[in-house]
C-alpha positions as CSV (number, residue, x, y, z in Angstrom):
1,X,103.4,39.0,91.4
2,X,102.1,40.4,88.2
3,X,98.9,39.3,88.4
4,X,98.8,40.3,92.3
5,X,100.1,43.7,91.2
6,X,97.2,44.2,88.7
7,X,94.2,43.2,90.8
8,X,95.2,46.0,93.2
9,X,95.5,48.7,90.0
10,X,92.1,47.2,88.6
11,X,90.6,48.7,92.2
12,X,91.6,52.1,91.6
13,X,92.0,52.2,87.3
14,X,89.9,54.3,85.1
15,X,87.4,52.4,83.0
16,X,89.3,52.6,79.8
17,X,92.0,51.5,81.1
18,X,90.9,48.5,82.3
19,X,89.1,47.6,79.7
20,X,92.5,47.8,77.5
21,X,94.3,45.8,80.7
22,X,91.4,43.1,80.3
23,X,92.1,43.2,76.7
24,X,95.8,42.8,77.2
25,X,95.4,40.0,80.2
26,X,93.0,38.1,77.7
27,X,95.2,37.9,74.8
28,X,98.7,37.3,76.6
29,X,96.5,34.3,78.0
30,X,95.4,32.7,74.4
31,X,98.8,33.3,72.9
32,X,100.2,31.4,75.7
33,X,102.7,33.7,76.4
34,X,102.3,32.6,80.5
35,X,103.6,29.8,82.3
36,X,101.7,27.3,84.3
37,X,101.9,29.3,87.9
38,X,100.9,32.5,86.0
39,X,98.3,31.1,84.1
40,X,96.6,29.6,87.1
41,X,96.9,33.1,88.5
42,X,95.6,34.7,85.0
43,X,92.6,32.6,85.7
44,X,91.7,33.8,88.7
45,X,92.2,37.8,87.7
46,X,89.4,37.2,84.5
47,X,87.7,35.6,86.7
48,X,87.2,38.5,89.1
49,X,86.7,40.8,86.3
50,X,83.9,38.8,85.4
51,X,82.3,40.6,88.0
52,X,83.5,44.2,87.2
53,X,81.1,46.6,87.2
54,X,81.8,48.3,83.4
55,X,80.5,46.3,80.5
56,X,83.1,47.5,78.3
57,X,85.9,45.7,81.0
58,X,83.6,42.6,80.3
59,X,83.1,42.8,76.6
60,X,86.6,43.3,76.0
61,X,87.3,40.3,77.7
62,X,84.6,38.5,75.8
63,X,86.4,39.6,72.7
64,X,89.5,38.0,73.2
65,X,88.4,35.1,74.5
66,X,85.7,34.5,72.3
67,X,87.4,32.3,69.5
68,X,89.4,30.5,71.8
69,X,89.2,26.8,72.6
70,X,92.2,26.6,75.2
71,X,89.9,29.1,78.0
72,X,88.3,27.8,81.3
73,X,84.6,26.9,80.4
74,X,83.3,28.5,84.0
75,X,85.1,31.5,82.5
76,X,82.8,31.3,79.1
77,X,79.9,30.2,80.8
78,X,79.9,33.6,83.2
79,X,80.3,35.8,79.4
80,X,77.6,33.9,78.0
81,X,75.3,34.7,81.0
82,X,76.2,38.0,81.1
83,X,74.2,41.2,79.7
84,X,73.1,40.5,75.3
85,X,76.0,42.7,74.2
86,X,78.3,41.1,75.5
87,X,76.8,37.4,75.9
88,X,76.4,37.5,71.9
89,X,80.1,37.9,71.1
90,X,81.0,34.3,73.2
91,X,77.6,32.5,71.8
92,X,78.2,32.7,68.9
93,X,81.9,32.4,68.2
94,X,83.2,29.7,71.5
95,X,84.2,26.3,70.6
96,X,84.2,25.9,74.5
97,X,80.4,26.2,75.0
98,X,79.4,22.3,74.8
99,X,76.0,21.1,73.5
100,X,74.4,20.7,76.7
101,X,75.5,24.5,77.1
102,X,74.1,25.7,73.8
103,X,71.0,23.4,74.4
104,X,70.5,25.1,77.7
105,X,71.3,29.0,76.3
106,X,68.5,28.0,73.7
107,X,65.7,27.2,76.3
108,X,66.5,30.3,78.5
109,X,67.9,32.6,76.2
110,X,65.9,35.4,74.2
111,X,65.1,34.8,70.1
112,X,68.5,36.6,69.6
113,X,69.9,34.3,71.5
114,X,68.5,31.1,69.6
115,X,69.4,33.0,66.4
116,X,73.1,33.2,67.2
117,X,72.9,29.8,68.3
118,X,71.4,29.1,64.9
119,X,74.2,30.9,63.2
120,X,77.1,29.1,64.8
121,X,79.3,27.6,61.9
122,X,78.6,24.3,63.2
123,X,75.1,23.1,65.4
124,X,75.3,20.3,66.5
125,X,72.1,17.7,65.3
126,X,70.6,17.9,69.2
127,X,71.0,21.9,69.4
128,X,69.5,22.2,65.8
129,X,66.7,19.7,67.4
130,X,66.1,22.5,70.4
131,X,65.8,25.1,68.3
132,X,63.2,23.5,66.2
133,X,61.4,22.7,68.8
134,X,60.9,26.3,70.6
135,X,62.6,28.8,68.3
136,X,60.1,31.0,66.1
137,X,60.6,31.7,62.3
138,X,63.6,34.1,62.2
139,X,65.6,31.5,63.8
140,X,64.3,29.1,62.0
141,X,64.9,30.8,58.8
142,X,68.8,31.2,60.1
143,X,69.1,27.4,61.4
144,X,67.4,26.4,57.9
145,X,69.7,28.7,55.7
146,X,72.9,27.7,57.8
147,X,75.2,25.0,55.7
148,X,76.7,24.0,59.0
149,X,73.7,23.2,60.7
150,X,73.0,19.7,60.7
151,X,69.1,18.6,60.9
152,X,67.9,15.5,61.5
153,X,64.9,14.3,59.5
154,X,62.4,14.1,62.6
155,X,63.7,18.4,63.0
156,X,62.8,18.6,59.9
157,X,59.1,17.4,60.2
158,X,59.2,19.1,63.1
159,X,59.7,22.7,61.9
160,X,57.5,21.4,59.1
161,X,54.5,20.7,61.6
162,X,55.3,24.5,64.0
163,X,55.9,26.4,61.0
164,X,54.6,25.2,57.7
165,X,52.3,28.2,57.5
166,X,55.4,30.7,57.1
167,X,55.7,31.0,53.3
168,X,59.6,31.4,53.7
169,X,60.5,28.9,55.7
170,X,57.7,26.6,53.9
171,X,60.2,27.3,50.8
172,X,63.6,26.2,52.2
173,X,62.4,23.1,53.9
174,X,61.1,22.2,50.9
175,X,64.4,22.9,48.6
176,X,66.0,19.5,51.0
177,X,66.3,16.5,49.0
178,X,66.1,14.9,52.9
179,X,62.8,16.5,54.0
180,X,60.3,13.3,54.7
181,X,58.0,12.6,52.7
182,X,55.1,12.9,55.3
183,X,56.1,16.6,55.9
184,X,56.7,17.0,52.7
185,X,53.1,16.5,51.9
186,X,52.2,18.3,54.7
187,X,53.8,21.6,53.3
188,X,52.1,21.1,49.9
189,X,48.9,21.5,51.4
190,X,49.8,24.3,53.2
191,X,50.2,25.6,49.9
192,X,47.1,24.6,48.9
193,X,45.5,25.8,52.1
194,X,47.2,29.5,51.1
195,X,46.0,29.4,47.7
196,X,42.4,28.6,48.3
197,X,42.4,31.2,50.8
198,X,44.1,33.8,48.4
199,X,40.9,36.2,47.9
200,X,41.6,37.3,44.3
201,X,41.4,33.7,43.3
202,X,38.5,33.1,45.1
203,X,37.1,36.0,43.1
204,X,38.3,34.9,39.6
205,X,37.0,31.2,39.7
206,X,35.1,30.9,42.7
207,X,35.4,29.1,46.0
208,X,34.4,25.7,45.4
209,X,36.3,25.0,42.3
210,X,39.3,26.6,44.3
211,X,38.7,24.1,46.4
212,X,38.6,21.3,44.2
213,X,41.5,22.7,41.5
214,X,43.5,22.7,45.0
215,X,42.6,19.3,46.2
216,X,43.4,17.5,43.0
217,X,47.2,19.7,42.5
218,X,47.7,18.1,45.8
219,X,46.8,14.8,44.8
220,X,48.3,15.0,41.9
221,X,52.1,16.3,44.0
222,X,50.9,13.6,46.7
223,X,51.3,10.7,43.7
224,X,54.6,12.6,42.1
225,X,56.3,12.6,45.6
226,X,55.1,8.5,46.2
227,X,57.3,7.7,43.3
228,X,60.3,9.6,44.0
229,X,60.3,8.5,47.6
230,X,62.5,5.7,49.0
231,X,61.0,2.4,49.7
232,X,61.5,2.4,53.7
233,X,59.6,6.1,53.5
234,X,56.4,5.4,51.9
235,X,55.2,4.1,54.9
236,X,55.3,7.2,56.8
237,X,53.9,9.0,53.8
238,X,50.8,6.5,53.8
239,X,50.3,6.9,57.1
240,X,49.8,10.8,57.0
241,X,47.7,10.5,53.9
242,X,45.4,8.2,56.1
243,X,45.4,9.9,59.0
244,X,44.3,13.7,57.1
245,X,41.6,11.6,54.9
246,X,43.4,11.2,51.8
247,X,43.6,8.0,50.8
248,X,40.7,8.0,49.0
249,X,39.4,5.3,46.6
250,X,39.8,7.8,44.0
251,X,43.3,8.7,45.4
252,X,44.5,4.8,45.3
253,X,43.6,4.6,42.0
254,X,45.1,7.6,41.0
255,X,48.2,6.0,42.1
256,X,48.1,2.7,40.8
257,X,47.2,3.7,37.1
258,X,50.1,5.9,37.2
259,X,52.4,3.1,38.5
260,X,52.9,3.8,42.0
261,X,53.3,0.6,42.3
262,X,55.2,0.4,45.5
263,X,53.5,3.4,47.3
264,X,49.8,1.2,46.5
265,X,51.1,-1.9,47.8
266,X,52.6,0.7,51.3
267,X,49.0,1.6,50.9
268,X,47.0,-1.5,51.0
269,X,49.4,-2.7,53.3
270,X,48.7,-0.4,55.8
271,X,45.0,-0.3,55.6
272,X,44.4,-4.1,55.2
273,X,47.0,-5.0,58.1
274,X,47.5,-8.0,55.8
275,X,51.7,-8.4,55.7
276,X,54.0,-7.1,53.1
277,X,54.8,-10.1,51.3
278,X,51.1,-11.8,51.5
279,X,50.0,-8.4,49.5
280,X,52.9,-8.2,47.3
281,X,51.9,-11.8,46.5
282,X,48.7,-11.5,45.6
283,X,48.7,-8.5,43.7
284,X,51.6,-10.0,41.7
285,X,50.6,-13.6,41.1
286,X,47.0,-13.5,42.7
287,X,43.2,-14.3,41.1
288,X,41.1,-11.9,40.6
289,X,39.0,-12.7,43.4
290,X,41.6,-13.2,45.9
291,X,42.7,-9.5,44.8
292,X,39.3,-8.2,45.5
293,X,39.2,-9.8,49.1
294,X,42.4,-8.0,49.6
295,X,41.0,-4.4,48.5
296,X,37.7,-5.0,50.7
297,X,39.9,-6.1,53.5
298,X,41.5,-2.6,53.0
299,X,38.0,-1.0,53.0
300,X,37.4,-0.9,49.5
301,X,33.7,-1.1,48.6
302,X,32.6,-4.1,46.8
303,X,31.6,-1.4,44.1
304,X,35.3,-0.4,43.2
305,X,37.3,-3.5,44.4
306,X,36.3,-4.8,40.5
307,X,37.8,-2.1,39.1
308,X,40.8,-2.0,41.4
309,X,41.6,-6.1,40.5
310,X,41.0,-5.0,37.2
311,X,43.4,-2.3,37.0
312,X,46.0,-4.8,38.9
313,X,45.4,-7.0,35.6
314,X,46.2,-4.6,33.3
315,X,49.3,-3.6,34.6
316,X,50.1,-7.4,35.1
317,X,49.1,-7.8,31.5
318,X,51.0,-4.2,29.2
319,X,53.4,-3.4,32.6
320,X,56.4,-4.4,30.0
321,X,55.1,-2.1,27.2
322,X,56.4,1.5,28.6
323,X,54.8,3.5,31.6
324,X,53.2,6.0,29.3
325,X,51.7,3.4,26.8
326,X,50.5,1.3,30.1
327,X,49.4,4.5,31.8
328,X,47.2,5.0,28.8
329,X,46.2,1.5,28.1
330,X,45.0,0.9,31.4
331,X,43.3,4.6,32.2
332,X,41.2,3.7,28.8
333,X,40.5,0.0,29.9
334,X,39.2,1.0,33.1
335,X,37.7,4.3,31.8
336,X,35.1,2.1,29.6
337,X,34.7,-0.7,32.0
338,X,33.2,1.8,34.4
339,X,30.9,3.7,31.6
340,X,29.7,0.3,30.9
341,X,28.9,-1.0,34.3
342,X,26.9,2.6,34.6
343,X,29.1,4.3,37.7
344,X,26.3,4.4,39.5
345,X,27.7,4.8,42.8
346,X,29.5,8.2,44.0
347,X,32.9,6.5,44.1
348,X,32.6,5.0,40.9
349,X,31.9,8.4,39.7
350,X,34.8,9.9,41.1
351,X,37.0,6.8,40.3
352,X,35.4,7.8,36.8
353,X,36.6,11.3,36.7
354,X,39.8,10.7,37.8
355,X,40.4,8.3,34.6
356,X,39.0,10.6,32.7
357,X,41.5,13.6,33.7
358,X,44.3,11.3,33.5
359,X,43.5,10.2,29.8
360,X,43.2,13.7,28.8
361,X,46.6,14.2,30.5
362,X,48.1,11.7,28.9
363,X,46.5,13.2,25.5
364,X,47.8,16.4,25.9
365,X,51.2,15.7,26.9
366,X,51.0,13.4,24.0
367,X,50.2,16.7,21.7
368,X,52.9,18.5,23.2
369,X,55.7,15.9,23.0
370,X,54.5,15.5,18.9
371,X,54.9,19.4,18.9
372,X,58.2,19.1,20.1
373,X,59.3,16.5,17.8
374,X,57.8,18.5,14.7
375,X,59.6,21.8,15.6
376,X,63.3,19.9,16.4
377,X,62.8,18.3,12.6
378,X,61.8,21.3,11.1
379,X,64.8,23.3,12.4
């Protein structure tokens, strides 16, 4: 009778005052303070005012209801389709809303709408997957920043591959210690790509060697992130270096002298099609000529699959001596077997270069560590 009673007011009532009755119907409905006959009946009066013609009626309703997880869905559902203002305040705050709701307010909704999505204090995996996969950068930014947002590592490459070119979120995907590898890579050159393209530097050492200085600090984070990278993941990382050109000669033995041990056998692997443990076999127990039919089988020229077998030899031979020492050892040993066979051919050249960088790497960071250790004894 109560409920009967206010419908008929609601016809007639001023607009404040039925926003403050919505108000008041709302909350004696979430406190519970109804039984089950007026509850039913409850229902059906926010259910007509659902169709009131104030917003303010509609909002206050919203605002009660909002953080509520004991209200009808078809109730929530009619708020969340209703005009932003008041849409907003049950998108972002309902525990009723399901994924499959959220999911489909994403896809139809308006970039506010995705960013409240975004902001919820907890998205789902599958809603943070939708909005990867058609929301722009401020939501992106949100979803990215949001510690209740769980991402699956295929969103992650995902928002990597629509929106690596945005310097901020290019900075927050790569602050995840569970960003793939392969979009992880992916973002470096990105940063590469920005650099090179930075005019000022472009001015100060010109655009070739921009382009080169680039290249190699992206080879150079390409072989750092192959040995921090689980075993199951340097696949994936292999296969985006091949498929953008990287895996170079010069690149693989980049790797190898620096003990990438695991990502060069992902690599030969993968670009033989020989199987895992035929190539961990032979580059662990093999002769030197069954090693160099393995590096031609993976396209290596019969120029640098010498220096590649010998290179595996070295490490076979000073691998228990310390990665530095080895590193050195083996950059040297290859560094004057190549100066003596005359590098003739371009990829012996660069093969050259790269061992030649490395050494003097390795001598400078030798310099500085003896610096170190002279100024901690002096003090």
């Amino acid at each position: 009778m109560i409920i009967q009673a206010f419908l008929r007011w609601v016809e007639t009532a001023r607009t404040g005052d039925r926003a403050r009755a919505a108000r008041a119907l709302g909350r004696a409905y979430v406190d519970a303070q109804m039984n089950g006959i007026d509850r039913q009946a409850a229902e059906m009066a926010m259910t007509f005012l659902l169709d009131d013609p104030s917003p303010k009626v509609r909002s206050a309703l919203a605002d009660v209801l909002a953080a509520s997880s004991d209200v009808p869905r078809a109730i929530v559902l009619g708020l969340a389709e209703d005009q932003p203002e008041i849409a907003y305040i049950v998108i972002s705050r309902s525990p009723v809303l399901t994924d499959d709701d959220l999911v489909d307010l994403a896809a139809r909704g308006s970039v506010e709408t995705r960013a409240l999505i975004a902001a919820r204090t907890f998205v789902s995996r599958s809603v943070s997957a939708a909005i990867a996969e058609i929301g722009g950068e401020e939501e992106m930014l949100i979803l990215l920043e949001n510690t209740g947002a769980q991402l699956s590592r295929r969103s992650l490459k995902r928002i990597a591959d629509r929106l690596g070119h945005s310097a901020s979120v290019r900075d927050l995907l790569l602050d995840r210690a569970d960003l793939p590898g392969d979009a992880r890579h992916a973002l470096v050159e990105e940063v590469g790509a920005a650099l090179a393209a930075f005019g000022l530097v472009q001015m100060a050492i010109g655009t070739s060697r921009v382009e080169r200085i680039t290249r190699e600090a992206c080879d150079v984070a390409a072989v750092g992130m192959a040995g921090a990278l689980a075993v199951n993941e340097l696949p994936n990382l292999v296969a985006h270096l091949r498929e953008t050109g990287r895996l170079t000669p010069a690149f693989l033995l980049h790797a190898l002298v620096t003990g990438r041990a695991e990502f060069f056998s992902a690599a030969i692997v993968d670009l033989s099609g020989v199987a895992e443990k035929r190539v961990r076999s032979i580059l662990s127990g093999g002769r030197i000529h069954l090693i160099r039919a393995l590096f031609e089988s993976a396209g290596l020229g019969r120029d640098v699959s010498e220096a590649f077998a010998e290179a595996v030899l070295l490490w076979r031979k000073d691998g228990t001596t310390g990665a530095d020492d080895c590193r050195a050892s083996v950059c040297s040993a290859l560094l004057a077997s190549l100066r003596g066979q005359g590098a003739s051919s371009p990829a012996c050249n660069a093969m050259a270069e790269i061992l030649e960088r490395l050494a003097f790497a390795e001598q400078r960071q030798s310099a500085r560590d003896y610096a170190q250790l002279a100024a901690r004894q002096a003090a």
